[in-house]
Short mmCIF file of the C-alpha atoms (twelve columns), coordinates in Angstrom:
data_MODEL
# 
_entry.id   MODEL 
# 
loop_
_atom_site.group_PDB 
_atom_site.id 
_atom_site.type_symbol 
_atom_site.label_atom_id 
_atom_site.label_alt_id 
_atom_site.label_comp_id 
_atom_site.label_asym_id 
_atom_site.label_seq_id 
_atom_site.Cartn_x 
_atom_site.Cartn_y 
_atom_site.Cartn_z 
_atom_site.pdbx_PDB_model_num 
ATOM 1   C CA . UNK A 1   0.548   48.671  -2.430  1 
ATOM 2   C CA . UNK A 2   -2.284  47.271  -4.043  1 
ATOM 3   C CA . UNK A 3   -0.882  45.882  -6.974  1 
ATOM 4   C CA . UNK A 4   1.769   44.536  -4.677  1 
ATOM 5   C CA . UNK A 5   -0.516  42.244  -3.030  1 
ATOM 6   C CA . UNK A 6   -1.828  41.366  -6.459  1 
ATOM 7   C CA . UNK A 7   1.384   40.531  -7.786  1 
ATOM 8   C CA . UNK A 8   1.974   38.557  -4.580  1 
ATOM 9   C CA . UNK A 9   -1.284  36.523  -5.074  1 
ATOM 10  C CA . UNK A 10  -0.629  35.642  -8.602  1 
ATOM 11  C CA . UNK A 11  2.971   34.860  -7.738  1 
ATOM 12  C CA . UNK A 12  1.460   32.086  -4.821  1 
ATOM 13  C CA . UNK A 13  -0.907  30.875  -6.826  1 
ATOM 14  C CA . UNK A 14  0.979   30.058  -9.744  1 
ATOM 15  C CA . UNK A 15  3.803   27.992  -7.220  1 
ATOM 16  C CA . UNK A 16  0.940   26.190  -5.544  1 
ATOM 17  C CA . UNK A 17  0.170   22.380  -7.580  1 
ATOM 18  C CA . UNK A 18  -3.165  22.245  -9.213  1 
ATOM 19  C CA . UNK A 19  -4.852  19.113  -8.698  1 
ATOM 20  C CA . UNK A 20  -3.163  16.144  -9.184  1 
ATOM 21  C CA . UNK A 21  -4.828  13.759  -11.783 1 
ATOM 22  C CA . UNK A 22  -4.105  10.942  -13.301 1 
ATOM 23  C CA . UNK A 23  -4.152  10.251  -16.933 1 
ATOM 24  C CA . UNK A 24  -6.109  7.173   -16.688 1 
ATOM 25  C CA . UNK A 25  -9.107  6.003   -14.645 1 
ATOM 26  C CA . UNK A 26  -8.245  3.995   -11.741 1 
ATOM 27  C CA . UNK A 27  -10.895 0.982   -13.555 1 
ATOM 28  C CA . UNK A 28  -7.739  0.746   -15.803 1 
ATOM 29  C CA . UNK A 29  -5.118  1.641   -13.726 1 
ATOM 30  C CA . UNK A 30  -5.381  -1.430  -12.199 1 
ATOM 31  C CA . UNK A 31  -4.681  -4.139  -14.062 1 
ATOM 32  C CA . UNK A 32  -1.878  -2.405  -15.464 1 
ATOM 33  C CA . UNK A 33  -0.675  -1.899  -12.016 1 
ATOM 34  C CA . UNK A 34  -0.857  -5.531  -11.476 1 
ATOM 35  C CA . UNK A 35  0.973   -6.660  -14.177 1 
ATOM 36  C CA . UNK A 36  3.646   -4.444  -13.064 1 
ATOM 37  C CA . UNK A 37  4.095   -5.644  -10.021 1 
ATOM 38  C CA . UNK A 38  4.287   -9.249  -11.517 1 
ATOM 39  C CA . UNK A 39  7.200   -7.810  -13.579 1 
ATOM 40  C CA . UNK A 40  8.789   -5.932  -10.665 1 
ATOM 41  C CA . UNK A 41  8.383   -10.163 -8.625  1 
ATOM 42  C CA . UNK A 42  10.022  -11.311 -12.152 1 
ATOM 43  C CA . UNK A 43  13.260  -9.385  -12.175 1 
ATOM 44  C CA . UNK A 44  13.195  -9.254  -8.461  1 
ATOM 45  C CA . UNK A 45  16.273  -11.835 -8.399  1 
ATOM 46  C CA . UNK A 46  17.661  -10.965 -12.054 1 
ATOM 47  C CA . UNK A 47  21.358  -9.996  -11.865 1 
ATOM 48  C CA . UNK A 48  21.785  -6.549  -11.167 1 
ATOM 49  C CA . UNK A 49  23.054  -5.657  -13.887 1 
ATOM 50  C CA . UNK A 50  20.425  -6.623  -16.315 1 
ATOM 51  C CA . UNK A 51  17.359  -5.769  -13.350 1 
ATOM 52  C CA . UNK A 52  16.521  -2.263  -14.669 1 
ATOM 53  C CA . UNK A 53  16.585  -2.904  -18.568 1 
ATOM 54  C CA . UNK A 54  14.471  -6.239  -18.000 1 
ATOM 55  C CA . UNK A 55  11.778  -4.643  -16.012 1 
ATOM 56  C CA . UNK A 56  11.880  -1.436  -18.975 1 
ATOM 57  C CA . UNK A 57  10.999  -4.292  -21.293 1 
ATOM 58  C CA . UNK A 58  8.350   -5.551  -19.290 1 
ATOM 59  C CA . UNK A 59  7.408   -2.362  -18.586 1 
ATOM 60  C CA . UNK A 60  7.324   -1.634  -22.122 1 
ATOM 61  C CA . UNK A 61  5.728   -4.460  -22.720 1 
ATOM 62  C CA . UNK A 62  2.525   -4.121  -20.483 1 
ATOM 63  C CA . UNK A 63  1.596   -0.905  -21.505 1 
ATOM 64  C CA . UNK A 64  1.821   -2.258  -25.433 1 
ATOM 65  C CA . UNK A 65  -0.753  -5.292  -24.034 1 
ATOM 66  C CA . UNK A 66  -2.954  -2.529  -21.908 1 
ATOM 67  C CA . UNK A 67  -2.605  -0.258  -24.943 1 
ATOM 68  C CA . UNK A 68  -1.774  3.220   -22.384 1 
ATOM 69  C CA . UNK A 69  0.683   4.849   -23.078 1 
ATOM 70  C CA . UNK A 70  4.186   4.417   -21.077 1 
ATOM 71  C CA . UNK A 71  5.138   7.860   -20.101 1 
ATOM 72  C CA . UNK A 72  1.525   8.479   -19.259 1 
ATOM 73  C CA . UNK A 73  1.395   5.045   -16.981 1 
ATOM 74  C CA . UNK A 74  4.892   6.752   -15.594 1 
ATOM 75  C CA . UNK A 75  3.671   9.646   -14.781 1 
ATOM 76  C CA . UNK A 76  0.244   8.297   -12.550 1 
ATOM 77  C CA . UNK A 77  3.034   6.121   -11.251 1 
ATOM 78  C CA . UNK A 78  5.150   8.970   -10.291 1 
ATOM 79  C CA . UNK A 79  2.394   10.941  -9.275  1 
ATOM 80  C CA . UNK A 80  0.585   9.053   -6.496  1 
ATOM 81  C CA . UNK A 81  3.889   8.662   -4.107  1 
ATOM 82  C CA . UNK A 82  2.847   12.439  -4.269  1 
ATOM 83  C CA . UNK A 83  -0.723  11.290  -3.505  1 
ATOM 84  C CA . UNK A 84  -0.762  8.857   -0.599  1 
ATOM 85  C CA . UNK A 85  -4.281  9.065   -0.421  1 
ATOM 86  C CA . UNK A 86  -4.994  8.612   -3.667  1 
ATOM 87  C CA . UNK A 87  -2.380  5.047   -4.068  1 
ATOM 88  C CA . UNK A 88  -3.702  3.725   -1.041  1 
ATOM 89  C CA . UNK A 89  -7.131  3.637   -2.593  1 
ATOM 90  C CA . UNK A 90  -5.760  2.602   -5.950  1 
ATOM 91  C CA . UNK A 91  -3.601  -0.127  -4.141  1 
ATOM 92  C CA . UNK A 92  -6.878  -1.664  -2.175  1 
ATOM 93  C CA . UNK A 93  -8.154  -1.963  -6.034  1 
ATOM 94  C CA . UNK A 94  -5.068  -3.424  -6.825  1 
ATOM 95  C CA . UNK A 95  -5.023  -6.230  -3.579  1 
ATOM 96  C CA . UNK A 96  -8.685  -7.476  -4.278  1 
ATOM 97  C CA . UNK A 97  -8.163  -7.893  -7.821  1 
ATOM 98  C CA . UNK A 98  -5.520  -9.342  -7.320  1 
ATOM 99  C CA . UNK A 99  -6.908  -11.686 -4.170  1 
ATOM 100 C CA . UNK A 100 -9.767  -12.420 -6.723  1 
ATOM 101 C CA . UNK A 101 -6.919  -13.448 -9.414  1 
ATOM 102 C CA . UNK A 102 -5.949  -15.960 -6.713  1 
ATOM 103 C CA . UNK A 103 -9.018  -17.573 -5.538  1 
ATOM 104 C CA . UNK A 104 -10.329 -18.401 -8.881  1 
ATOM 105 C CA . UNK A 105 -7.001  -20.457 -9.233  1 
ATOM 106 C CA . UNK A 106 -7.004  -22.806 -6.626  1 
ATOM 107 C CA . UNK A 107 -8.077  -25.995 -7.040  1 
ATOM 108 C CA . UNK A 108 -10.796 -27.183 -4.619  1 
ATOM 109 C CA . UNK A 109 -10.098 -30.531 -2.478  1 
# 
């Protein structure tokens, strides 16, 4: 009975998901995360057809520039929709950089 349980145990705690964690730091998460957004806006009104294979070249592309690595960048992609916590305090990162971005073009009067 004994080892039962034990075998039970190990079996549960081998299913359950060890802590999520991204590869990279969120620091440099975000910039990459906002050039991929500006990518996903580029190829937003692309014909269909060529939508997905454009934004893997951007894609591609950015992570080249940001020197990550793509599967790793696809991965903490992939990983916070798993992690709402975790995106939504990446994403506020990602909104006042960006909001910054934008302030420091406009032109005053």
């Amino acid at each position: 009975m004994r080892h039962r349980s034990l075998l039970m145990f190990i079996a549960l705690a081998s299913c359950s998901s060890p802590g999520l964690k991204t590869y990279y730091p969120e620091d440099q998460l975000v910039p990459v995360f906002i050039d991929i957004h500006i990518a996903k806006a580029a190829v937003q009104n692309a014909p269909p057809s060529v939508r997905d294979s454009l934004y893997e070249q951007y894609f591609l592309h950015l992570c080249s520039i940001h020197q990550v690595d793509p599967d790793s960048v696809q991965h903490d992609l992939d990983m916070m929709t798993r992690e709402p916590d975790l995106m939504e305090r990446l994403y506020a990162h990602v909104v006042d950089s960006m909001e910054a971005r934008m302030e420091l073009r406009q032109v005053p009067d």
